[in-house]
C-alpha positions in Angstrom: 0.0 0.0 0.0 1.6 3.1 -1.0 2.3 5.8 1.8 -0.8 8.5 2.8 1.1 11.8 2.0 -2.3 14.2 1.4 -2.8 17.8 2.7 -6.0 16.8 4.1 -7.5 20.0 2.5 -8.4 18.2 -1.0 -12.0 17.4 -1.5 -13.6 14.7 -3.9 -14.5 17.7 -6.2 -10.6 18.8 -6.3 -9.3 15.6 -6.8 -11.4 15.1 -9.6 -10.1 18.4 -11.3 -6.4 17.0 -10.7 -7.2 14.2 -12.9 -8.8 16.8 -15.3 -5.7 18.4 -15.4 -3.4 15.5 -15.8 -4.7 15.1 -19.0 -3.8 18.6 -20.5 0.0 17.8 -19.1 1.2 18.4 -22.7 -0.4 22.0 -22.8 0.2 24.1 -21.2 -2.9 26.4 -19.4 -1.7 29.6 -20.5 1.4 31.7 -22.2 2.9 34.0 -20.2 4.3 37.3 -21.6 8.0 37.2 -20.7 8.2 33.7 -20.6 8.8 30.7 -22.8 6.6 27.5 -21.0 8.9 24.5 -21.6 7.2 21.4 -19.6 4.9 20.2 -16.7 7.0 19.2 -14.2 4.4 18.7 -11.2 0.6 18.4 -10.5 -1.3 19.0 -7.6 -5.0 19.8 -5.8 -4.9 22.9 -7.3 -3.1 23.3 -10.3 0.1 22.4 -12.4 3.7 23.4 -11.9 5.7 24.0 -15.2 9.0 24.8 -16.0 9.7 27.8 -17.9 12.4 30.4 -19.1 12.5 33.6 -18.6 13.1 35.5 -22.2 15.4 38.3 -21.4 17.5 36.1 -19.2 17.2 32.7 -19.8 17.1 31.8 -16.7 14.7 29.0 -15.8 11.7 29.5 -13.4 9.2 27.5 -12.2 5.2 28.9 -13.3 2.4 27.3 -10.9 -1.1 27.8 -12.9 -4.3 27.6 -10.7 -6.4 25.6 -13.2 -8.7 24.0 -10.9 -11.1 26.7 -10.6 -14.0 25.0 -9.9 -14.4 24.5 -6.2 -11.8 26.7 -5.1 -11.1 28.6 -2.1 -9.3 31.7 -3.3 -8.3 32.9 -0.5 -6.2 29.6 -0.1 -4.0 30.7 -3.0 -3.9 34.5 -2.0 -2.6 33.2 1.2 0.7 31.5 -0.2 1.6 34.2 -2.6 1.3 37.1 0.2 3.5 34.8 2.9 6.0 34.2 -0.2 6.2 37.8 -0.7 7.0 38.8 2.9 9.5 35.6 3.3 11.5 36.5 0.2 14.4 37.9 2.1 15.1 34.8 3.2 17.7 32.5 1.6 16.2 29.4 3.2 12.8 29.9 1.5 12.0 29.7 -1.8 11.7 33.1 -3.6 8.6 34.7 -5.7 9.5 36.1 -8.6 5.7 37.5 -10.7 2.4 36.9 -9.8 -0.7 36.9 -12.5 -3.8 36.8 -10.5 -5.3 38.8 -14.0 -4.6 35.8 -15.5 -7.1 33.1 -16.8 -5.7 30.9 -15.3 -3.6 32.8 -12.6 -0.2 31.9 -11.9 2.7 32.8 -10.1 6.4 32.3 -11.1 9.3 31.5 -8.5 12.7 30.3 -8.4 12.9 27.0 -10.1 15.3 24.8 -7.7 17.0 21.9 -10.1 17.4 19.5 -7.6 13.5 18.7 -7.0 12.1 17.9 -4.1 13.6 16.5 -0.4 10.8 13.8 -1.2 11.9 12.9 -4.2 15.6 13.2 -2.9 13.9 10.7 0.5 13.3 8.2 -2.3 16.3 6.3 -1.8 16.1 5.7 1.9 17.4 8.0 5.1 20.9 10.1 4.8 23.9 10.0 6.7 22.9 11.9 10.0 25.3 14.4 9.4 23.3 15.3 6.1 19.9 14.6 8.0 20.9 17.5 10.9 22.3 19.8 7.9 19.1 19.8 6.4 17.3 20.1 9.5 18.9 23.1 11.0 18.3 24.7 7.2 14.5 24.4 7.4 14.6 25.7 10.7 16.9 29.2 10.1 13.7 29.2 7.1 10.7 28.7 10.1 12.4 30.9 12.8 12.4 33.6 9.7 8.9 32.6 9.5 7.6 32.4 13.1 9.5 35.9 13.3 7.6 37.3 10.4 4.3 35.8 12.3 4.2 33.0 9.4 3.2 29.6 10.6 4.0 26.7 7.7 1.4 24.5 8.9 2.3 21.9 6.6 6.0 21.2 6.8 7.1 17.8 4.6 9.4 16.8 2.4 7.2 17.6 -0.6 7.7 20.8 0.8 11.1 21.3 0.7 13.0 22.3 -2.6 16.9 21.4 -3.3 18.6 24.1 -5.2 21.7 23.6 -6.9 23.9 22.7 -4.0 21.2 20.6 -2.2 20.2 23.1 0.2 16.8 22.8 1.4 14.6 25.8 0.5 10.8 25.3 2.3 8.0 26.3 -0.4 4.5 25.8 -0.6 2.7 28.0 2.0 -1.1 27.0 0.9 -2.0 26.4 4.1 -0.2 28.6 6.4 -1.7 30.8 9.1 -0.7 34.1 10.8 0.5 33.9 14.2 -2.7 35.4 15.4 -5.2 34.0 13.2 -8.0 31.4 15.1 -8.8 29.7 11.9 -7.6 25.4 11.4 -4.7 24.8 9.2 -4.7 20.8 8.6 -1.5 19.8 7.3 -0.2 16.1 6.2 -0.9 12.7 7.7 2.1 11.4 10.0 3.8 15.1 9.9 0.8 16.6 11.2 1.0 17.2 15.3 -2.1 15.3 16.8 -4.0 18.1 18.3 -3.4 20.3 14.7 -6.1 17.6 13.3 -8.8 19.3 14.2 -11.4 21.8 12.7 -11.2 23.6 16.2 -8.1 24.1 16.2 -6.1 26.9 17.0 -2.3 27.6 15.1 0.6 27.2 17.1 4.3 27.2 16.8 4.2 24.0 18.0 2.5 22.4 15.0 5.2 23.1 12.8 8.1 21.7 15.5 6.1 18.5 15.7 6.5 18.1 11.8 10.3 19.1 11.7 10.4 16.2 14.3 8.6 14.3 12.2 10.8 15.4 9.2 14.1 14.8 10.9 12.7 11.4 12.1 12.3 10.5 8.3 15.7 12.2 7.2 17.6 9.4 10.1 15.2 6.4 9.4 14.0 6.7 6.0 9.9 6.6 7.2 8.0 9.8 8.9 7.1 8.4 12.8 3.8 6.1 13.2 3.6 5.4 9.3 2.4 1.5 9.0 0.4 -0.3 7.4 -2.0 -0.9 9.8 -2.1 2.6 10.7 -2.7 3.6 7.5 -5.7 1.4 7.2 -7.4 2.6 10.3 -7.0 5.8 8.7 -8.5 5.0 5.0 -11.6 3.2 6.7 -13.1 6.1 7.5 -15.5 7.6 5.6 -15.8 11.7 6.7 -12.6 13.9 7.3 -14.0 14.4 10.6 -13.4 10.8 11.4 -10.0 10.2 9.1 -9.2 13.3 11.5 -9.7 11.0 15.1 -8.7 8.4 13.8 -5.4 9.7 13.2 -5.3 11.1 16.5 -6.1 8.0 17.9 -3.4 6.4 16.1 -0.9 8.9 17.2 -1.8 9.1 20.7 -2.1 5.5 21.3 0.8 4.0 19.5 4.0 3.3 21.2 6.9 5.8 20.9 8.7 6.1 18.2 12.1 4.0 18.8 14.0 3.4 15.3 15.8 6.4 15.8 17.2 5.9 18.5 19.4 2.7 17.0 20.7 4.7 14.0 24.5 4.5 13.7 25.9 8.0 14.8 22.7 9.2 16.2 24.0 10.4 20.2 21.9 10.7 22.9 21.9 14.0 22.8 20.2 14.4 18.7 17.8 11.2 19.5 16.6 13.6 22.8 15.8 16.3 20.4 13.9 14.3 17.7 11.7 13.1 21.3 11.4 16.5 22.4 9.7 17.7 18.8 7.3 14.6 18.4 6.1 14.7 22.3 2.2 14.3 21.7 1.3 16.7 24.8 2.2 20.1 23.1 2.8 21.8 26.7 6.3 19.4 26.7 7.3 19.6 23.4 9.9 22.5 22.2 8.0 26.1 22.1 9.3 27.0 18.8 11.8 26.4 15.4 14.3 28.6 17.6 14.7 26.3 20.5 15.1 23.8 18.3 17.6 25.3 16.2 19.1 26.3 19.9 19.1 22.6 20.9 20.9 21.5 17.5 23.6 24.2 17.6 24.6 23.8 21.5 24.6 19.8 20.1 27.1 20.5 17.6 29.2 22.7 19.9 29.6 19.9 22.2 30.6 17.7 19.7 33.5 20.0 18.6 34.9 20.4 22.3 35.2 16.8 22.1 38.9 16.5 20.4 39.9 19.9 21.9 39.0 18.0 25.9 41.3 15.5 24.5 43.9 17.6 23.3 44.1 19.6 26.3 45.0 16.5 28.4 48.4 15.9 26.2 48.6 19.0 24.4 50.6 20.9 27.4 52.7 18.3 28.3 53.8 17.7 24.3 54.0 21.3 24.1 56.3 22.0 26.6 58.7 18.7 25.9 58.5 20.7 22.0 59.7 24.4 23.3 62.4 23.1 25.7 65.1 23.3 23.3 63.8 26.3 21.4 63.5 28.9 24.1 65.4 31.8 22.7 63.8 31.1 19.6 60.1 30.8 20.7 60.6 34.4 23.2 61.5 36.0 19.2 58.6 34.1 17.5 56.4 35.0 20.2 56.9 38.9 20.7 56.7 38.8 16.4 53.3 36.5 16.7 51.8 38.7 18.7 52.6 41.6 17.1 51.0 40.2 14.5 48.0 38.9 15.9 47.5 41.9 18.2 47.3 44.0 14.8 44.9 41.9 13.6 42.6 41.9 16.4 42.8 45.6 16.6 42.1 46.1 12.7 38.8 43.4 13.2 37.7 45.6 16.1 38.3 48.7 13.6 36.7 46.8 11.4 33.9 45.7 13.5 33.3 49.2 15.0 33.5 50.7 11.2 30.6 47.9 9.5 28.7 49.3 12.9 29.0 52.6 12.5 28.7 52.5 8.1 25.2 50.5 9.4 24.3 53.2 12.3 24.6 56.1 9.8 22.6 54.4 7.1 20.1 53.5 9.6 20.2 57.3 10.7 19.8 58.4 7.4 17.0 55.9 6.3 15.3 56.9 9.7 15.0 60.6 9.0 13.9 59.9 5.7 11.4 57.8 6.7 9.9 60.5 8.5 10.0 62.6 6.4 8.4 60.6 3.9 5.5 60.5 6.9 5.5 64.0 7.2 5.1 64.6 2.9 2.2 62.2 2.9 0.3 64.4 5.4 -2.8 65.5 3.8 -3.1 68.4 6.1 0.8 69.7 4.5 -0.5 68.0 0.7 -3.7 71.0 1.2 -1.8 73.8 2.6 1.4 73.1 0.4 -1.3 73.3 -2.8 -3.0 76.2 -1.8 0.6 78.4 -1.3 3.4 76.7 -3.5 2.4 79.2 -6.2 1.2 82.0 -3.9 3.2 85.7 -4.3 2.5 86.1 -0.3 5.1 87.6 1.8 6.4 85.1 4.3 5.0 86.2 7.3 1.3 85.9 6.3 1.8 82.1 5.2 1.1 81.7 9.2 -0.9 78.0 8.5 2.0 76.2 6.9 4.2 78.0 9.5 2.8 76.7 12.2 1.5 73.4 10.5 5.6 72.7 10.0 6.8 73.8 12.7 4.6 71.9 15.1 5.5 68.8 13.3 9.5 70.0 13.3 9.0 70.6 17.3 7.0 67.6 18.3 9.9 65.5 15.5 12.8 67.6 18.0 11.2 66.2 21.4 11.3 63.0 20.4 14.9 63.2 18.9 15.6 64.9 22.2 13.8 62.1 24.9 16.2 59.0 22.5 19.1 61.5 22.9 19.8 62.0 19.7 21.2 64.5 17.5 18.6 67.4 15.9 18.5 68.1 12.4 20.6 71.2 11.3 17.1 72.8 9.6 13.9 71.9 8.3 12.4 73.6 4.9 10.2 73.2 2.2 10.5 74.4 -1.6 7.8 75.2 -4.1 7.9 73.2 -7.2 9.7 75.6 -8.8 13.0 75.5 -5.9 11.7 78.6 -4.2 12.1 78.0 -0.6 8.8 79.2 0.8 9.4 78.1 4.8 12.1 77.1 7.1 13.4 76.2 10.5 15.4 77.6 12.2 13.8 81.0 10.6 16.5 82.7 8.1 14.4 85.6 6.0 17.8 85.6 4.2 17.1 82.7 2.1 13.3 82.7 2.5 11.8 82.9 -1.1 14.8 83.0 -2.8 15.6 79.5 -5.4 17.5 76.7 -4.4 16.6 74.3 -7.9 20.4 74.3 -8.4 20.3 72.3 -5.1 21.1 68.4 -5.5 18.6 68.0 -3.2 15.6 69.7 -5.3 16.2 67.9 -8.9 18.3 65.2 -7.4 20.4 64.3 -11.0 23.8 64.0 -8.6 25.4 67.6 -9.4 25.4 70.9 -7.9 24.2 73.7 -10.5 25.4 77.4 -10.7 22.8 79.7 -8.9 22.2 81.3 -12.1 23.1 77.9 -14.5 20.1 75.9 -13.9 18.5 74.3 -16.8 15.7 75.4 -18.2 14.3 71.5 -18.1 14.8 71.3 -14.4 12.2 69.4 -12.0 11.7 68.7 -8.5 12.7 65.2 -7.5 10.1 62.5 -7.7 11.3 60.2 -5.2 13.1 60.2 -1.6 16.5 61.8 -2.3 20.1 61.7 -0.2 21.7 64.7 -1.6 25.3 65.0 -2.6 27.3 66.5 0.2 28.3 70.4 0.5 29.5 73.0 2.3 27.3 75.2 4.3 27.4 78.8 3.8 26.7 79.4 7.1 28.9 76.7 9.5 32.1 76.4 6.6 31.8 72.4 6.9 30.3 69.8 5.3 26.7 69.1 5.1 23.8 66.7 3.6 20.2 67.5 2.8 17.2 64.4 3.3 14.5 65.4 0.7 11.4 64.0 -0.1 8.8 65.0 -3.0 5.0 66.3 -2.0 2.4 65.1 -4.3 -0.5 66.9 -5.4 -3.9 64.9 -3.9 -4.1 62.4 -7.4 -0.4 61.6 -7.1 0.3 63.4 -10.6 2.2 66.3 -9.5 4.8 67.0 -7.3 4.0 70.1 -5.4 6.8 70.8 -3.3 9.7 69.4 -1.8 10.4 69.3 2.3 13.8 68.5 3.1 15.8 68.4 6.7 19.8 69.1 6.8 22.0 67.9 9.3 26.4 68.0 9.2 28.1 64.9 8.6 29.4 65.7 12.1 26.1 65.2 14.1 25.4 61.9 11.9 28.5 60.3 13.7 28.0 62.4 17.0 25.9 59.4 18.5 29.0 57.0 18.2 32.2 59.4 18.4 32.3 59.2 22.2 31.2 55.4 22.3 34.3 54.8 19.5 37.0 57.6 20.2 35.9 57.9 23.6 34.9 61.6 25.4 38.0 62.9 26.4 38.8 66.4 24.1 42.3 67.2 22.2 42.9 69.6 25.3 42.1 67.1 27.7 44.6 64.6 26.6 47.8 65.3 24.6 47.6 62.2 22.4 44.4 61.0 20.5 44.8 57.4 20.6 41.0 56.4 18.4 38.6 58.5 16.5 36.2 58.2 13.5 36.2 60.2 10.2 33.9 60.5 7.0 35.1 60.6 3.5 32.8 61.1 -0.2 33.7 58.1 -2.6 33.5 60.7 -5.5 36.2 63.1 -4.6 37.7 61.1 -1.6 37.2 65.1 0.5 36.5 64.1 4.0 33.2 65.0 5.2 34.3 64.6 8.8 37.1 64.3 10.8 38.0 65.4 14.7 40.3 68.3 13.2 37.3 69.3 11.0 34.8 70.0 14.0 37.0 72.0 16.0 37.5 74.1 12.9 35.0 77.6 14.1 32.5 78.9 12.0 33.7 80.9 9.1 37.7 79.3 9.4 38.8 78.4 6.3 39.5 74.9 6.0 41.8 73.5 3.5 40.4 70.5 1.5 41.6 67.0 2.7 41.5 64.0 0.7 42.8 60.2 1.3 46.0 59.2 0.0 46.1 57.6 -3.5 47.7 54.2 -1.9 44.2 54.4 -0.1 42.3 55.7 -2.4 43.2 52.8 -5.1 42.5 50.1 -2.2 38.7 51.2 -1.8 38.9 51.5 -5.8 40.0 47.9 -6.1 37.8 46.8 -3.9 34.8 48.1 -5.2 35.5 47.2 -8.5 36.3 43.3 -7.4 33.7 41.0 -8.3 32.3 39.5 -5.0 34.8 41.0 -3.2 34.7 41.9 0.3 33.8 46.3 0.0 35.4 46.8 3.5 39.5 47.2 3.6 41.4 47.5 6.4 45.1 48.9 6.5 47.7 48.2 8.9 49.9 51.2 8.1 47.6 54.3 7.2 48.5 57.8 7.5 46.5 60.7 8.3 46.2 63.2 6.1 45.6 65.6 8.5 48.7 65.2 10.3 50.8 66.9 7.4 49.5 70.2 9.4 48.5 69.0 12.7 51.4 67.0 15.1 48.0 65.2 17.1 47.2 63.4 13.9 50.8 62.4 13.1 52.3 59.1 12.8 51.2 55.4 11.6 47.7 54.1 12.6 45.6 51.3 11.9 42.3 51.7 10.0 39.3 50.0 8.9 37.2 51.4 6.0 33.3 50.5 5.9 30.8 52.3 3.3 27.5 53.4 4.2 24.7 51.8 1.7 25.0 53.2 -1.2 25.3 57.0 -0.2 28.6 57.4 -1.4 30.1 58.0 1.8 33.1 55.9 3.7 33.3 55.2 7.4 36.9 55.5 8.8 37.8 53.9 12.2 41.2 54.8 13.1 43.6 53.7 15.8 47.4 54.5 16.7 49.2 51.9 15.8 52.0 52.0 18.9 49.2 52.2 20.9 47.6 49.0 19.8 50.9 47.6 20.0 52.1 48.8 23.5 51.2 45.1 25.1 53.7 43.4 22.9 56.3 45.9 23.6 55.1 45.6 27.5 55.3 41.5 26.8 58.3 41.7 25.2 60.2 44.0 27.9 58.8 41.2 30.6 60.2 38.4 28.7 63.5 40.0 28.2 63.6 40.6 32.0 61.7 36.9 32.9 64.3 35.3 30.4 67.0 37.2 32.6 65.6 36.3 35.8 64.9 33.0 34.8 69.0 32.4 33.0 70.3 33.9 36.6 67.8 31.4 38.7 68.6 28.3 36.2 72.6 29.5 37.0 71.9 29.5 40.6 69.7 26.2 40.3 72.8 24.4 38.2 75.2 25.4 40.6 73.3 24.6 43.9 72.9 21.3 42.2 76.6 21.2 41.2 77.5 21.9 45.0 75.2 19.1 46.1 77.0 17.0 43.8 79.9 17.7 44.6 79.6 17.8 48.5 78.0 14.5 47.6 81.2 13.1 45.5 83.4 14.9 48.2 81.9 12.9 51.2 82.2 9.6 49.6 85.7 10.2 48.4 86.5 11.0 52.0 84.4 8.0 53.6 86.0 5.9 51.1 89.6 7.1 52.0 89.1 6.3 55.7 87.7 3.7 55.2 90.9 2.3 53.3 93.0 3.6 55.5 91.4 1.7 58.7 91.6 -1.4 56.3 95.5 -0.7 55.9 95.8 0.0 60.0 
């Protein structure tokens, strides 16, 4: 009798129209603009799965047509193309690529994984239990990213699980998956199903879906899903209703012995066999909460397992290590001070390199923050009415009192919240006409009120600063969120960059107005320059040992750098820019095909120390960039500094060496005394001895 591997969600009606479509296997249902249909590779409840390729890339993809219209619960096949869509980030979980719900009959198209599926892959009997656990802990990095998107699977088998290219798992087919806070049943498969899932009253639960990686795994180690027999399996078919196919399976599940076969597999430990228990426990209250204690459980397995040879080693390894250094002394003292040298450097340049990816990531995350609210702030309707009422308008400033005080309530009540997360305000708030004419601002300037700013980078937002009086006579307002290019502001002398964001006209045609927020490159970093470089000042201290700088990939100027914020308003400063050496190592690096697009450099130089003695000298530094801005993080450190323990190291050695050449002296000769005392008193015992022989 072949094995029961049904979704129990297939009525007679359905399964009639999946012999329907069995017949048209040759056709396919529909042609899809784009794509060239190639073959039917799967049938199902619902539909047919065909492989297709995709005309401007030729990449294959797989098309899934919904054919079976009769009968069908749309909202079944909604449901697995919206949790595909929020999932897609994932690597573990297979990705969605179009979606035709226009279509007669609709369709979506996804990645089209070569390998088939793990059931297909199962047909030859259980893996290796290595294998089996790699797999497992797969799926589960793809449910915790489910479970943490509020995703249950709700029907997790290997007919669910795709093998790409390299035979990783990728979990697919979210028909009958719930929302973490949805009330409504989700019945999944026979024998990977937990027992109190099979009900129509049920409720969806994390659990559900550890029961059937249990299930899963069990199958992975012994080649059968848990409680699959014969008998079973006829209990099962004899009845008549779902209803009772549902309690009957219950019954078999709850009454049945434990499952056991695992437990005998070759290289399954105690510890894996406790796991696979702990997932297929019947009373949900014992089994593991969730995908992530599983994956917990597997991980602090495999941990163990590597201490084992290193608990082993440590036993000998002293003993063989120090029998190996005994003649090599002077030798090892040399290789050791140059060792860690070198590993000292490259621990500092990680931590650089470490703090620089956090701060590149912090600054993004600044920057995609402010936007974001600014985007909030654009979308207003009350700012969409006032802003189309007065972008035009010839009114003097200070009768435009309703957008005034409109913006600058939403600028304050934006400020206090800044203010109560500690964090840094925004240099000024203002907002532009359509035309670039700057009709409100905060901090007030009447300077620059009404005048035009469309030669700004942050109005038309094409990457280049225009003359005030060279602007194009083509010019438009940005029609999309906008990072400017960085400049100089006329009012502080140091570098600056605008946030902008376009305001639409009520039908979405026309943009209206731009509002835009500027801060320095200086407060971006503020946040994380004390946290990095520390709070102590240049007068406080007479030797900056850490600090953090900011440099444009276009024209390698720094934006920021310690010497550049203690520059006063109005100073000149002289434009600083990295070292070629430097320059062509980011170059490289961004240029390299899947190369790493951090760089770290044991020997830098600061350009600022040509003119200033506190930047002087070698340093190490790590180089991050933030998103795609066009912007590079620099997290510099002195380099003698870093190194001063080795120097400290090497200092005690010389003087341990010392000590321990004048105790090993004194040792050798107390022994050598003892010997000889030793050798003198039986030389003399012998003597008189002789002598009262002779007497």
């Amino acid at each position: 009798m072949p094995p029961i591997e049904d979704t129990l969600t297939q009525t007679p009606t359905s399964l009639e129209h999946s012999r329907e479509l069995s017949e048209l296997s040759y056709n396919p249902p529909a042609e899809i603009p784009g794509y060239r249909i190639l073959h039917c590779i799967g049938e199902g409840a619902y539909g047919s799965v065909w492989l297709a390729r995709e005309s401007n890339t030729g990449k294959n993809v797989a098309v899934k047509f919904y054919s079976h219209r009769r009968g069908l619960d749309w909202s079944l096949l909604n449901r697995e193309v919206e949790k595909l869509a929020v999932l897609y980030t994932s690597r573990n979980i297979v990705g969605l690529l179009d979606v035709g719900w226009d279509s007669d009959p609709p369709f979506y198209v996804m990645e089209y994984l070569e390998n088939g599926s793990l059931a297909a892959f199962l047909s030859g009997g259980a893996l290796p239990v290595h294998e089996a656990v790699r797999i497992a802990k797969s799926i589960l990095q793809a449910l915790v990213h489910a479970h943490n998107s509020g995703i249950l699977h709700c029907d997790l088998k290997p007919a669910n699980v795709l093998l790409d290219g390299d035979f990783e798992p990728r979990l697919c087919d979210f028909g009958q998956s719930r929302l973490s806070n949805e009330q409504n049943p989700a019945l999944g498969t026979l024998f990977y199903m937990a027992p109190e899932q099979a009900d129509m009253k049920a409720v969806p639960d994390t659990r559900w879906d550890v029961y059937a990686l249990g299930a899963l795994l069990y199958q992975l180690l012994c080649g059968e899903p848990p409680f699959r027999s014969r008998d079973n399996e006829a209990k099962i078919r004899a009845a008549s209703s779902l209803e009772e196919r549902l309690a009957a399976y219950r019954d078999v599940i709850q009454s049945s012995p434990t499952p056991q076969a695992h437990h005998r597999i070759a290289g399954v430990d105690r510890r894996l066999a406790e796991i696979v228990d702990q997932c297929l426990t019947i009373d949900p209250n014992k089994r593991a909460p969730n995908a992530q204690a599983v994956l917990n459980m597997l991980e602090a397995r495999d941990r163990q397992r590597a201490r084992r040879p290193l608990i082993v080693l440590g036993g000998f390894g002293p003993v063989l290590l120090l029998a190996a250094m005994i003649p090599f002394t002077l030798d090892w003292m040399k290789s050791s001070v140059d060792t860690a040298e070198t590993n000292l450097t490259q621990r500092a340049l990680e931590s650089d390199e470490v703090s620089a990816n956090i701060l590149a990531k912090s600054v993004q995350t600044e920057l995609d923050d402010r936007l974001s609210e600014l985007v909030r702030v654009a979308a207003d309707d009350r700012v969409q009415s006032i802003q189309a009422s007065t972008a035009t308008s010839a009114i003097p400033w200070q009768d435009r009192s309703e957008l005034k005080q409109l913006l600058d309530g939403i600028k304050n009540n934006v400020d206090e919240q800044r203010n109560s997360q500690l964090r840094e305000l925004d240099t000024s708030w203002f907002l532009t006409d359509s035309e670039g004419t700057l009709r409100w601002r905060n901090p007030e300037s009447t300077s620059v009120t009404d005048r035009s700013f469309a030669h700004r980078d942050y109005f038309h937002g094409r990457g280049l600063e225009y003359e005030r009086t060279g602007v194009p006579n083509d010019i438009q307002p940005i029609k999309s969120p906008h990072i400017s290019l960085s400049f100089r502001s006329a009012q502080t002398n140091r570098m600056m960059v605008a946030i902008s964001v376009p305001i639409w006209d009520k039908t979405k045609q026309r943009v209206i107005g731009v509002l835009a927020r500027t801060s320095h490159h200086g407060e971006l970093l503020a946040a994380y320059k004390n946290s990095i470089s520390g709070s102590r000042t240049i007068a406080e201290t007479s030797n900056i040992n850490r600090l953090i700088a900011l440099v444009d990939n276009r024209s390698w100027e720094f934006l920021d750098h310690q010497s550049i914020s203690g520059i006063r308003t109005n100073e000149k400063i002289e434009d600083v820019t990295l070292d070629e050496s430097v320059q062509q190592t980011l170059q490289n690096l961004s240029n390299a095909p899947y190369a790493n697009s951090n760089a770290i450099v044991d020997n830098y130089i600061d350009p600022f120390g040509a003119n200033n003695p506190e930047y002087e000298g070698r340093w190490l530094a790590a180089f991050s960039p933030v998103g795609d801005v066009g912007w590079t993080v620099i997290v510099q450190e002195r380099r003698d500094v870093a190194l001063r323990p080795v120097q400290e190291m090497k200092s005690r050695l010389i003087r341990y060496g010392f000590g321990a050449l004048v105790v090993g002296c004194i040792l050798i000769g107390a022994l050598w005394f003892i010997v000889l005392r030793f050798l003198n008193r039986s030389h003399n015992t012998d003597r008189i001895g002789r002598r009262n022989q002779e007497g």
